[in-house]
FISE-409229 format. One record per residue: residue number from 1; x negated, y, z of N, C-alpha, C in turn. Coordinates in Angstrom, 1 decimal, always signed. Atoms other than C-alpha are relative to their C-alpha. Layout:
<NUM, <X, Y, Z>, <X, Y, Z>, <X, Y, Z>> ...
end
This chain:
<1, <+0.1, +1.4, +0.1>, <-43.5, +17.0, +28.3>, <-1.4, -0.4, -0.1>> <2, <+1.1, -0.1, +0.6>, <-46.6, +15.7, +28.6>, <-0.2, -1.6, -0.3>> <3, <-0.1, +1.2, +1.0>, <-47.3, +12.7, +26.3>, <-1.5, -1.0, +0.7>> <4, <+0.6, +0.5, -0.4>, <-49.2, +9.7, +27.5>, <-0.8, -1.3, -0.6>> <5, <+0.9, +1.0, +1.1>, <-51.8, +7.2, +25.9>, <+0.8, -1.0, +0.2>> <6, <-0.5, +2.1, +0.2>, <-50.5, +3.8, +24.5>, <+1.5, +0.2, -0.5>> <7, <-1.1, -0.3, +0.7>, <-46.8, +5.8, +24.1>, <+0.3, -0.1, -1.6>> <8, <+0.2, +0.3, +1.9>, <-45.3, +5.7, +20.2>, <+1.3, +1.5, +0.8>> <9, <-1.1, -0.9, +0.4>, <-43.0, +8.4, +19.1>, <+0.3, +0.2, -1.6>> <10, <-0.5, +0.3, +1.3>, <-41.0, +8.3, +16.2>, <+0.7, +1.2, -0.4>> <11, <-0.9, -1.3, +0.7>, <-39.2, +11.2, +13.5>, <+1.3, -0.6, +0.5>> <12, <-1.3, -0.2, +0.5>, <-35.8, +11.7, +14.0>, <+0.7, -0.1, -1.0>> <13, <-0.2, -0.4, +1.2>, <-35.9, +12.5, +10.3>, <+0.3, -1.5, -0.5>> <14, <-0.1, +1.7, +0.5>, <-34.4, +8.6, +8.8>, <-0.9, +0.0, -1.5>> <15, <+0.3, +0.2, +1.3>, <-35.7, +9.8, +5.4>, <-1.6, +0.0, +0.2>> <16, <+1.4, +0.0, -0.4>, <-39.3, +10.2, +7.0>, <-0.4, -0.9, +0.6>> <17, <+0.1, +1.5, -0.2>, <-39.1, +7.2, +9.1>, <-1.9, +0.1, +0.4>> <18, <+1.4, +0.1, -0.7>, <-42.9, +8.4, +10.7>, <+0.1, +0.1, +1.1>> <19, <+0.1, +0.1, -1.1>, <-44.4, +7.2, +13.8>, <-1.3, -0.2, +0.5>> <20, <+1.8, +0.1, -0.5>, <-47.3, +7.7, +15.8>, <-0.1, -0.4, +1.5>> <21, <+0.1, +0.3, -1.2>, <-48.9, +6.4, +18.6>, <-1.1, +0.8, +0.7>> <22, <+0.8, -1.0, -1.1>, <-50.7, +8.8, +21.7>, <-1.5, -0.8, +0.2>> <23, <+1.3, +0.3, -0.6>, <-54.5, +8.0, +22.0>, <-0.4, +0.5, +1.1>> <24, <+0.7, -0.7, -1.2>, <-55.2, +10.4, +24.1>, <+1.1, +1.4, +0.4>> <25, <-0.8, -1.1, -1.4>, <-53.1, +12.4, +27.3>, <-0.1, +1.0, -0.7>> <26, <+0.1, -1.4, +0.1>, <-52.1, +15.7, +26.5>, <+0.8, +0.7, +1.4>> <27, <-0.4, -0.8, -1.4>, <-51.8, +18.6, +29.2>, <+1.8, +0.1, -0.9>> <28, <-1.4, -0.4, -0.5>, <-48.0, +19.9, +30.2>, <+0.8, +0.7, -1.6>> <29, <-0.7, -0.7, +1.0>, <-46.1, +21.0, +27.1>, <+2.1, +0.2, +0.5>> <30, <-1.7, +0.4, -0.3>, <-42.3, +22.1, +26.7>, <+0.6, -0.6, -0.6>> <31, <-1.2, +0.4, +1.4>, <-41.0, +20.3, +23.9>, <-0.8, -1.2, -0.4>> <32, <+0.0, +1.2, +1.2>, <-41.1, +16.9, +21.8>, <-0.9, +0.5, -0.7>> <33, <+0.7, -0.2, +1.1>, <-43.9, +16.4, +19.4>, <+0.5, +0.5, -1.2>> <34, <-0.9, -0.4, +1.0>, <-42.8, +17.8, +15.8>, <-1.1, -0.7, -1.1>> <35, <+0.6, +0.8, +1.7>, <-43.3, +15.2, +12.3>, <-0.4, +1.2, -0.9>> <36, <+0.8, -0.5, +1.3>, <-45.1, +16.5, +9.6>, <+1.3, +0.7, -1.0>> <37, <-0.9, -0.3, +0.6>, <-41.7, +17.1, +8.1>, <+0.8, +1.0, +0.7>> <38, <-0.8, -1.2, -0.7>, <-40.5, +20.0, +10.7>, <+0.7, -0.9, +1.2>> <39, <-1.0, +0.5, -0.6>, <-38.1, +17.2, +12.6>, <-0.9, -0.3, +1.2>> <40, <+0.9, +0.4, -1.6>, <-38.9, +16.4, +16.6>, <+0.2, -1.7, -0.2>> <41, <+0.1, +1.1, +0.0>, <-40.0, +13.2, +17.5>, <+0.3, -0.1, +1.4>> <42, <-0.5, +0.4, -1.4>, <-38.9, +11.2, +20.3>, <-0.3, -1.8, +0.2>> <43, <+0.6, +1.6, -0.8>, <-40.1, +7.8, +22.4>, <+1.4, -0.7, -0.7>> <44, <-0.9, +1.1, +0.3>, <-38.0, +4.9, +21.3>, <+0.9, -0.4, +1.4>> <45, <-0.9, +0.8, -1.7>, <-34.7, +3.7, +23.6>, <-0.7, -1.2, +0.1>> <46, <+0.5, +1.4, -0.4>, <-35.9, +0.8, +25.5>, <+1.4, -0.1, +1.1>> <47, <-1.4, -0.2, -1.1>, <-32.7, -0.4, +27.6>, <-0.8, -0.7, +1.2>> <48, <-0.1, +0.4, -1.2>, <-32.6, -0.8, +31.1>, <-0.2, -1.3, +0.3>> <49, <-0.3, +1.5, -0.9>, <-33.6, -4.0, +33.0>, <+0.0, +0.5, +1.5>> <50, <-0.5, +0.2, -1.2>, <-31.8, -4.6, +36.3>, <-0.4, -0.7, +1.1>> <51, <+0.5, +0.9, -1.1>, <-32.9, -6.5, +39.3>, <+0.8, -0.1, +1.1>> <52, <-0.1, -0.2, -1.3>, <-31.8, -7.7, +42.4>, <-0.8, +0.1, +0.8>> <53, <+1.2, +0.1, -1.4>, <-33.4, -7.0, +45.5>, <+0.2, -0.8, +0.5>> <54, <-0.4, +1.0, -1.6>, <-34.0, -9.3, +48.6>, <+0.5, +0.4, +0.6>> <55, <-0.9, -1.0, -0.9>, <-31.4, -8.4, +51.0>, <-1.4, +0.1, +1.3>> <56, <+1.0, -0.7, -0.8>, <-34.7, -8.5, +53.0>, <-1.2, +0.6, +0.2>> <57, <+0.8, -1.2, +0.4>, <-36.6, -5.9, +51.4>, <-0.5, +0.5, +0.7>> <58, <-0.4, -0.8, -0.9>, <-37.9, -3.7, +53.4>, <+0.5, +1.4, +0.2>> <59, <-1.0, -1.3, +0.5>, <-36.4, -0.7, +52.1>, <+1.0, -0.1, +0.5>> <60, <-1.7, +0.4, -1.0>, <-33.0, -2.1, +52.6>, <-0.3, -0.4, +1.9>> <61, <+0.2, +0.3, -1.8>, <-33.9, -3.4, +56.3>, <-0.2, +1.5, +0.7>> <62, <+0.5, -1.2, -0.6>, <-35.2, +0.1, +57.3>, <+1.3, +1.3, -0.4>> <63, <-1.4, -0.8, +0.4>, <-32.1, +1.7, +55.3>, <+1.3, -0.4, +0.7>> <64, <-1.0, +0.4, -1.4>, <-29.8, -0.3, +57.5>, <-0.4, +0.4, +1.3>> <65, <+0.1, -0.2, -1.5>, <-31.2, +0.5, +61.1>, <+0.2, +1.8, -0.2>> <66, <-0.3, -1.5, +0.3>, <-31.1, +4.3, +59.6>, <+0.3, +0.6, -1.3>> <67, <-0.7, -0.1, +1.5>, <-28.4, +5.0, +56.9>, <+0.5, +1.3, -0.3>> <68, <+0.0, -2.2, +0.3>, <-28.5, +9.3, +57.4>, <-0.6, +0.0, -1.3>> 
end
């Protein structure tokens, strides 16, 4: 996972309740940062926003004349 400036990540841990924010890019890792307290940290949910499209997008327009 590689972690990107301006991101936050927060403990898992509710009794540690620590959160940090990324200054600076880090290369390719495999895993979640890890709190001071052993527990992995993880980005905050942000939910989904939805949109419609223009039905005359041109994505859709060019996905209609070729729908393989």
């Amino acid at each position: 996972m590689t972690m990107a400036k301006g991101q936050t990540y927060g403990c898992q841990n509710r009794d540690s309740g620590c959160e940090v924010e990324v200054i600076k890019s880090s290369s390719e890792s495999n895993s979640n940062p890890r709190c001071s307290c052993g527990a992995e940290m993880k980005k905050p949910f942000k939910e989904v926003v939805l949109r419609r499209l223009n039905p005359d997008a041109e994505v859709l327009v060019s996905f209609k004349r070729n729908p393989s």
